[in-house]
C-alpha positions in Angstrom: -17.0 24.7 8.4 -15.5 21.1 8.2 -13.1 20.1 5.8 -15.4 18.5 3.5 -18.1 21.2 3.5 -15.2 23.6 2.3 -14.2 21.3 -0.4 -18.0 21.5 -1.6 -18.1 25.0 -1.4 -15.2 25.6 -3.5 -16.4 23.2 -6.3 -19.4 25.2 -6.1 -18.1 28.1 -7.2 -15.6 26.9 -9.5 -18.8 25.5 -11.1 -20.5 28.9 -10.9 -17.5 30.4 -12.2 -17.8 28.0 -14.9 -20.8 28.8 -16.2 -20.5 32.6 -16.1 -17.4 32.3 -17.9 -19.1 30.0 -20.9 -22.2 32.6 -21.4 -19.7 35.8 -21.1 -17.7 34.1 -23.7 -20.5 33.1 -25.7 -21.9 36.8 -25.4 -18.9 38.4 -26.4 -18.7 36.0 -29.6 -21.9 37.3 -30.4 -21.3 41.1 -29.6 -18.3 41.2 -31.4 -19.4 38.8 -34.4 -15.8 37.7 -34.3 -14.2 34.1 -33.6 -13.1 33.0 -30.1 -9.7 31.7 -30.0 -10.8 29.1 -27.6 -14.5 27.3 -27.0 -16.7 28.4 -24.5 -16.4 25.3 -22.9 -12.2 26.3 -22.5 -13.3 29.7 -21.4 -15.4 28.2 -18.7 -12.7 25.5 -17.6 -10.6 28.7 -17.4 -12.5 30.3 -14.9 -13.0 27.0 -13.0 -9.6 26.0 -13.1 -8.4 29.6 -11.1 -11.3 29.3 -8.8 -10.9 25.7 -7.7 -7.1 24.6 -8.4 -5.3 27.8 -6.4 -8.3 27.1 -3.3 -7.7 23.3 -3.1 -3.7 24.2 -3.3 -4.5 26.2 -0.1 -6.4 24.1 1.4 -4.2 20.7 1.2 -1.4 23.0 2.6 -3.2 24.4 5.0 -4.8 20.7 6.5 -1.0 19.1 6.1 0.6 22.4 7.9 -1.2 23.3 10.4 -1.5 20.2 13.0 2.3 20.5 12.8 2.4 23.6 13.8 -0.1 23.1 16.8 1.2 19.7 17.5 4.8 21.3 17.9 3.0 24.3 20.0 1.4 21.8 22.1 4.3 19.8 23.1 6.6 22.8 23.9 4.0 23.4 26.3 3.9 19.5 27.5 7.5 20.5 28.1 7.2 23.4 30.2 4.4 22.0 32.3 6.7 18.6 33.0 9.8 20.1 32.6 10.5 17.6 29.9 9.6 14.9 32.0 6.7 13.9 29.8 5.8 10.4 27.9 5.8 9.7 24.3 2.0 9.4 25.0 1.1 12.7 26.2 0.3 14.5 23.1 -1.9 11.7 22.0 -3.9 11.8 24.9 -4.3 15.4 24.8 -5.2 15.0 20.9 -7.9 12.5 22.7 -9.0 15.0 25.6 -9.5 17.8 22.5 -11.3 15.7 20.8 -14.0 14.6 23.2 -14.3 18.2 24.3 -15.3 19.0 21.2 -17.9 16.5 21.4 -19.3 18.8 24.3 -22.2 21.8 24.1 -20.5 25.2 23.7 -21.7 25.9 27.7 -20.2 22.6 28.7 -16.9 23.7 27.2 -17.0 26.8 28.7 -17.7 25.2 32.1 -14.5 23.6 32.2 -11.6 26.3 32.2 -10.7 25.3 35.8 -11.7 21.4 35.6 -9.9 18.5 35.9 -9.9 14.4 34.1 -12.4 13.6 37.4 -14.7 16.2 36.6 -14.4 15.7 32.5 -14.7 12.0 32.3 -18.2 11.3 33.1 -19.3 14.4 30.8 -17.9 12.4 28.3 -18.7 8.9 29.2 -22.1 10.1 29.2 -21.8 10.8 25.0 -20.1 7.7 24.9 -16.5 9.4 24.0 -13.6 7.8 26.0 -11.1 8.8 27.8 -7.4 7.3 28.4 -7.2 6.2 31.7 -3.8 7.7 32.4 -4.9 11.2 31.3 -3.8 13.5 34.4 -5.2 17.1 35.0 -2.9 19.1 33.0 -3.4 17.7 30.0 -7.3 19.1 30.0 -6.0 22.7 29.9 -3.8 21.8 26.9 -6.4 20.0 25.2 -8.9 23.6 25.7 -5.6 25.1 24.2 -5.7 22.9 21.4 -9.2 22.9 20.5 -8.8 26.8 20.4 -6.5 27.0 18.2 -7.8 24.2 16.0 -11.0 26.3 15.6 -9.1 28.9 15.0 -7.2 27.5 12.0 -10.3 26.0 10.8 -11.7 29.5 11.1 -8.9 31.2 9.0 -8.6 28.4 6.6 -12.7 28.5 5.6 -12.4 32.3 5.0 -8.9 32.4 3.2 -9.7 29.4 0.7 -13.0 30.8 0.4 -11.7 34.0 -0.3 -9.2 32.7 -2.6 -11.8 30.6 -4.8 -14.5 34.0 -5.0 -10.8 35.8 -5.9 -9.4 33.5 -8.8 -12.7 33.0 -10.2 -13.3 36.8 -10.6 -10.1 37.4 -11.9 -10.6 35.1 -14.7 -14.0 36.0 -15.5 -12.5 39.5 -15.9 -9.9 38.6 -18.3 -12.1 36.8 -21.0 -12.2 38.3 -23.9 -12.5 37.9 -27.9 -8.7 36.3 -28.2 -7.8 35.1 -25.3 -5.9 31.9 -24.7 -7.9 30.1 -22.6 -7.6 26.4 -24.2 -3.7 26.9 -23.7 -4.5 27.9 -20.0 -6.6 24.5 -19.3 -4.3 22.4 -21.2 -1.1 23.5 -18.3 -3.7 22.7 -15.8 -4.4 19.4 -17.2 -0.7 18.4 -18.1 0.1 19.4 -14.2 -2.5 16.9 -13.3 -1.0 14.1 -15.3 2.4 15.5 -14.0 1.1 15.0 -10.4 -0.6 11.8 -11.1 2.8 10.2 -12.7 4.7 11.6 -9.5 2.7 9.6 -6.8 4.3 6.1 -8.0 7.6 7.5 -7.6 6.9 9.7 -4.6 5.6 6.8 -2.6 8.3 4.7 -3.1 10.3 7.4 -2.1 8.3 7.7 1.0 8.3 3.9 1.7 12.3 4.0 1.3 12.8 6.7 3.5 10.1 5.6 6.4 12.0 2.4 6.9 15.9 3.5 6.1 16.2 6.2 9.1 15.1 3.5 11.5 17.3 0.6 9.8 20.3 3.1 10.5 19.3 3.3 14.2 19.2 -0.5 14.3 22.6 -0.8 12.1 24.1 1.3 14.4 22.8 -1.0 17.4 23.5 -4.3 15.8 26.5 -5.0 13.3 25.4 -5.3 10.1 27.8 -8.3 9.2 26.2 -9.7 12.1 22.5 -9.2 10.7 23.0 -10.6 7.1 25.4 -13.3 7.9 24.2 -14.7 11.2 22.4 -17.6 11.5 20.6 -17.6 14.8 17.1 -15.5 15.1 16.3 -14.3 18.7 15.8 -11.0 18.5 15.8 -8.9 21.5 18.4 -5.9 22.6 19.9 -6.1 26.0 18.2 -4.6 29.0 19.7 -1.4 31.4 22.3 -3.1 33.4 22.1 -6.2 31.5 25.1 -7.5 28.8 22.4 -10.2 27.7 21.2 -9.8 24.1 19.9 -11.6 21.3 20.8 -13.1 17.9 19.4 -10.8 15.3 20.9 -13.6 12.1 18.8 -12.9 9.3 19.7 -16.5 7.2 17.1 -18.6 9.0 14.3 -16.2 7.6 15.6 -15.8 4.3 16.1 -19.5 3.5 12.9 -19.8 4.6 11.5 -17.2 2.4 13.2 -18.1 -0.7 12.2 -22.1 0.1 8.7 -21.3 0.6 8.4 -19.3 -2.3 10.4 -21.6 -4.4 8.0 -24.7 -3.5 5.1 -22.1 -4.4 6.5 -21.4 -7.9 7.5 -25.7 -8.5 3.6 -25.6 -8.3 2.0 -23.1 -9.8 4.6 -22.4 -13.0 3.5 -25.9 -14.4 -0.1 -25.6 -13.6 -0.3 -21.6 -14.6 1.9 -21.9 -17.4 0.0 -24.9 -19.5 -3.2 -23.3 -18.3 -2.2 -20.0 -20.3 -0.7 -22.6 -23.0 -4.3 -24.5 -23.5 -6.8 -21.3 -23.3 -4.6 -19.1 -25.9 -3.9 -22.0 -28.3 -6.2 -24.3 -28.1 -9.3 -23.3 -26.3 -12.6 -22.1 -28.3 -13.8 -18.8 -27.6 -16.6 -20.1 -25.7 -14.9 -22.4 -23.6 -12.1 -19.4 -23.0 -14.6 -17.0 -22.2 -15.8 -19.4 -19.3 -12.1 -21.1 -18.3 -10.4 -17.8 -18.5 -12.8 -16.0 -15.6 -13.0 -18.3 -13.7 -9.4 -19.1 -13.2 -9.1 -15.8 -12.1 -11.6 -16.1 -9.4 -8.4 -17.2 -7.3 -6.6 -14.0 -8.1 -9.9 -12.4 -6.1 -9.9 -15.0 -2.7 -8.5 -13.0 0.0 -5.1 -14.9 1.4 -6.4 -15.2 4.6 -8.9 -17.4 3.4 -6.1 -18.9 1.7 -4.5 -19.6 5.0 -7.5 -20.8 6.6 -7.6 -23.4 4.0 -4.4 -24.3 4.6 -4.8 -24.4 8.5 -7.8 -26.8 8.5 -7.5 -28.9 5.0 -4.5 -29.0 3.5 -2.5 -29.1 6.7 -3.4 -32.1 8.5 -4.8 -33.6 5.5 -0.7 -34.0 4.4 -0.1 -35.2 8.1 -2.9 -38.1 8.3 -1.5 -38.9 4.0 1.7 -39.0 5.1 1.1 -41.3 9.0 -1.1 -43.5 6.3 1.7 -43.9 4.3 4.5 -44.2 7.1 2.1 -46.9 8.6 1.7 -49.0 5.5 5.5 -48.5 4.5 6.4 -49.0 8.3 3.6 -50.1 10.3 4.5 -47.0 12.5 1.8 -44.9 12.1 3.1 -41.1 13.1 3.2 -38.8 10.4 6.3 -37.2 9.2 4.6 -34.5 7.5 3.6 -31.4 10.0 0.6 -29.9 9.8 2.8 -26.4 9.3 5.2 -27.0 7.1 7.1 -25.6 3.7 5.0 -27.8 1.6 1.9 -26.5 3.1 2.5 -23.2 2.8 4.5 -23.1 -0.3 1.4 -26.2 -2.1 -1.2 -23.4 -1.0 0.2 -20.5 -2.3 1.5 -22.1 -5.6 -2.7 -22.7 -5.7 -2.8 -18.7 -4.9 -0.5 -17.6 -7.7 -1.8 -19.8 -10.5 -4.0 -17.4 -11.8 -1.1 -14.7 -11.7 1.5 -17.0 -14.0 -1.2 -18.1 -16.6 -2.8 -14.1 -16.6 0.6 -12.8 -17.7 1.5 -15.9 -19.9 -1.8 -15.9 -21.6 -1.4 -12.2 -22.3 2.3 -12.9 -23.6 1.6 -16.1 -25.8 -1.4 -14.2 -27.2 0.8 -11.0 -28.2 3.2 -13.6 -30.5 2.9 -12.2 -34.2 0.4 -14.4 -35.6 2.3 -14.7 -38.9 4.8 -16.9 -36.4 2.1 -19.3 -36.4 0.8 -19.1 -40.1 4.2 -19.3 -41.2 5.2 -23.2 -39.0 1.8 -24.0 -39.9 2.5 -23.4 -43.5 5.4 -25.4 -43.1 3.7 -28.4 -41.8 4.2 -28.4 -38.5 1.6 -29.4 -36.0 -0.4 -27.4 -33.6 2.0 -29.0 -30.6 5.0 -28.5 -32.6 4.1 -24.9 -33.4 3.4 -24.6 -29.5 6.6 -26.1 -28.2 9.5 -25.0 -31.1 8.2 -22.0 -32.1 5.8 -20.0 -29.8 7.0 -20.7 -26.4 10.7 -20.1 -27.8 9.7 -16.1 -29.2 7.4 -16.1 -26.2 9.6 -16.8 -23.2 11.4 -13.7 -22.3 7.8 -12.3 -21.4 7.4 -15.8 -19.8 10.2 -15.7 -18.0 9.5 -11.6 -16.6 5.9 -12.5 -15.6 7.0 -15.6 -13.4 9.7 -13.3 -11.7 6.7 -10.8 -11.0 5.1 -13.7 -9.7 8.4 -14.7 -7.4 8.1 -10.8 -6.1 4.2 -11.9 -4.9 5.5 -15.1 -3.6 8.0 -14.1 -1.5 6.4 -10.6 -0.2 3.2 -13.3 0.9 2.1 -12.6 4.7 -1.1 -14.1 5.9 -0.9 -18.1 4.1 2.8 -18.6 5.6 1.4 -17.0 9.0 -1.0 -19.9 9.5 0.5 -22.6 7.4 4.7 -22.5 7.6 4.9 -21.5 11.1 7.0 -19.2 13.3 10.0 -21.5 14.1 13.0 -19.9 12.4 14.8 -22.8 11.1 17.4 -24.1 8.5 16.3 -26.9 7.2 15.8 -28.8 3.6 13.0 -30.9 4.9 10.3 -29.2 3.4 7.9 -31.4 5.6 9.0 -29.2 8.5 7.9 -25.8 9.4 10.0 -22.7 8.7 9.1 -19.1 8.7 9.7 -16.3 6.9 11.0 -12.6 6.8 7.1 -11.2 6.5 6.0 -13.2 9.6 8.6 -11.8 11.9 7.8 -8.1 10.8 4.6 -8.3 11.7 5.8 -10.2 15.1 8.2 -7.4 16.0 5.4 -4.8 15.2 2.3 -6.2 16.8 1.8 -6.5 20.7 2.5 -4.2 23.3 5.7 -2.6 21.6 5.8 0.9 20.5 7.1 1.7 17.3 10.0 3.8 18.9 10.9 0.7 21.1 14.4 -1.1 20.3 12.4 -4.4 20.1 10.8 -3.1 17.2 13.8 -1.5 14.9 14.6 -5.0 13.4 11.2 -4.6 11.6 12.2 -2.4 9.8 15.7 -3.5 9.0 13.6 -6.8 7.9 11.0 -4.7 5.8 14.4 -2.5 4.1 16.0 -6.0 3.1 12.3 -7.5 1.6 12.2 -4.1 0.0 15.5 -4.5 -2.0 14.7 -7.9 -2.7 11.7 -7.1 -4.5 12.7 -4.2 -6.2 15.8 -6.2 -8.2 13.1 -8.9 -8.9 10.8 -6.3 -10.2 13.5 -4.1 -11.8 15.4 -7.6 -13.8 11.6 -8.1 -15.1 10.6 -4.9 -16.3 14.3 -4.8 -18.0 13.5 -8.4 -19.9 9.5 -7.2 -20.7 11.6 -4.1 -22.7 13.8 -6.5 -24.2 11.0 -8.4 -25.4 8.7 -5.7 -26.3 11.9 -4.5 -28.4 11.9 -7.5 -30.2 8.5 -7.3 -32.0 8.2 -3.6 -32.3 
């Protein structure tokens, strides 16, 4: 049985289980002409809730344990077939060999207990599976190993979580009765739900840490960390064998241009996004908000690589030929001083891309003002403006100032617009008519290509991601502190 097929099953007969447990319930109700303590409905969720919850434990275990456990078998005997003289590689491609040879009829498999890669391929190339071309003949005896024993955990894990569900859900069909707590039972189950469902934002920025700080320490331990945050030359690369040569791994050039980038970005879209939010929460009708509001946040929806295809073919060269028009009327020299890629391209484009993200969250701020705030400057005889500017952009502006640091987090954690509109040149500069690049370009430079992850070339990616990763973090962490501040205010 696959995976999914035992999933099924088990949600079958928790569902069995359920109704057996709400008609023995309701039967004993009636037998005994007594109250239950719980519903029906609880006394069926019990017996669900020992069928299924205990089955799927087992089974989520049992799917994240066991391909460790073959994996590690497998490469101990990698080991003792190479004598530890095997690539990285190998157990992939034996993962890859097991996999197409499950692909084959039962007699085909059996066929091939003595075969080699020139006698498997074209039994695989013939069902279109396959097969790495520096596979060597003693992987395909491994991969038969593997497949074995994968059928033979799939085996054991269909009959024990099977066994489990049948178990749990006669177990708690024998224990209902007149008083029992069932309701209490389902309401633990539930709670560890919301328990587990509260835990995954945590444990996945746990994970995240931890998946990029191990590898940071290997480059730290590499490169000189003094030398990382303070240098100002980028050229990564790490000295070959037998070579002193090695690159500059200063991490100033990419910052700058990170914060510049997403600086310019937020010079546009604050003003734009910020009397946007201003007009549809104070002034706008409820028809014409119901229409403005939407569509604004269309933008929100555009994918940014669409984004950056807009500002590779329009925004781009339309700033060079402005700015060559302008040079040439000012000058009569005609070249542009404007490039094509450049900080204002990127940062004008994405300032377009975060607009609906700074008047989203200011609209939702200015609207949560107490209204008596209003009544009361209005009362006074203040005007709608005055109100706006002296009274609710005053008790509104921590929240303002929290959702445009949210924003600055979006900004500067931006991949695919500064990709194709800022650049790869790792430059300081002020001149935000030339290009620059930024932190999030050169991750995904160090970890695309030819590289493998384990390579040297490609620890500074994740020294680079750690850094953005802090960065962010204080952004998000200094905002969330100011929305309790200001939540504190009005509560």
């Amino acid at each position: 049985m696959s995976t999914l097929s035992i999933i099924f099953a088990v949600l079958l007969i928790g569902v069995a289980g359920f109704f057996l447990g709400y008609a023995k319930s309701r039967r004993i109700a009636a037998d005994a002409s007594g109250k239950l303590h719980s519903r029906p409905v609880y006394h069926g969720s019990y017996v669900f809730s020992f069928s299924a919850v205990p089955a799927l434990a087992l089974l989520s275990l049992w799917v994240i344990i066991s391909p460790i456990l073959i994996g590690a078998d497998i490469s101990s005997r990698l080991a003792e077939v190479t004598e530890g003289a095997s690539s990285n590689l190998a157990p992939s491609i034996v993962r890859s060999i097991a996999s197409g040879i499950s692909y084959l009829p039962p007699d085909q498999q059996a066929s091939l207990a003595n075969a080699g890669v020139a006698e498997l391929r074209p039994l695989l190339t013939a069902r279109g599976v396959p097969l790495a071309a520096d596979a060597q003949d003693y992987m395909v005896p491994l991969a038969q190993h593997q497949l074995v024993l994968e059928n033979r955990s799939m085996l054991a894990m269909s009959v024990s979580v099977l066994a489990l569900a049948l178990a749990g859900a006669a177990l708690a069909y024998s224990r209902i009765a007149l008083r029992l707590r069932a309701r209490n039972s389902v309401e633990s189950v539930v709670r560890g739900f919301l328990i587990a469902a509260s835990s995954i934002a945590i444990l996945t920025t746990v994970g995240i840490v931890f998946s990029m700080l191990f590898e940071s320490l290997d480059f730290f331990s590499r490169i000189p960390p003094a030398e990382f945050f303070f240098g100002t030359v980028w050229e990564p690369r790490f000295a070959a064998a037998g070579s002193n040569v090695q690159g500059q791994f200063g991490l100033i050039p990419l910052l700058l241009g990170t914060l510049y980038i997403a600086f310019v970005a937020m010079v546009f879209a604050v003003p734009v996004g910020l009397f946007a939010a201003i007009y549809m929460a104070e002034y706008a009708s409820r028809p014409v908000r119901s229409v403005v509001k939407p569509l604004l946040e269309v933008l929100a929806g555009i994918p940014t690589i669409v984004y950056g295809f807009f500002a590779l073919i329009t925004v781009g060269p339309f700033l060079r030929d402005l700015s060559a028009q302008l040079n040439g009327l000012l000058t009569g020299d005609y070249s542009s001083f404007i490039q094509a890629q450049s900080v204002l391209t990127a940062g004008l484009v994405m300032g377009i891309m975060l607009i609906p993200f700074v008047s989203s969250l200011s609209d939702d701020i200015i609207t949560s003002v107490p209204r008596a705030l209003r009544d009361g400057s209005l009362g006074l005889g203040a005007t709608r403006s005055e109100t706006v500017r002296r009274v609710i952009l005053p008790a509104a502006l921590p929240g303002i100032v929290s959702a445009l640091l949210l924003t600055a987090s979006r900004a500067i954690g931006e991949t695919m617009i500064v990709v194709l509109a800022a650049g790869i040149a790792a430059n300081i500069t002020i001149n935000p008519f030339e290009a620059m690049t930024t932190v999030t370009i050169k991750i995904v430079s160090q970890l695309t290509g030819d590289l493998d992850f384990t390579s040297p070339q490609s620890l500074v990616a994740f020294a680079l991601g750690i850094t953005l990763f802090v960065m962010t973090l204080m952004l998000n962490i200094f905002a969330l502190y100011i929305v309790r501040k200001y939540r504190e205010q009005y509560e």
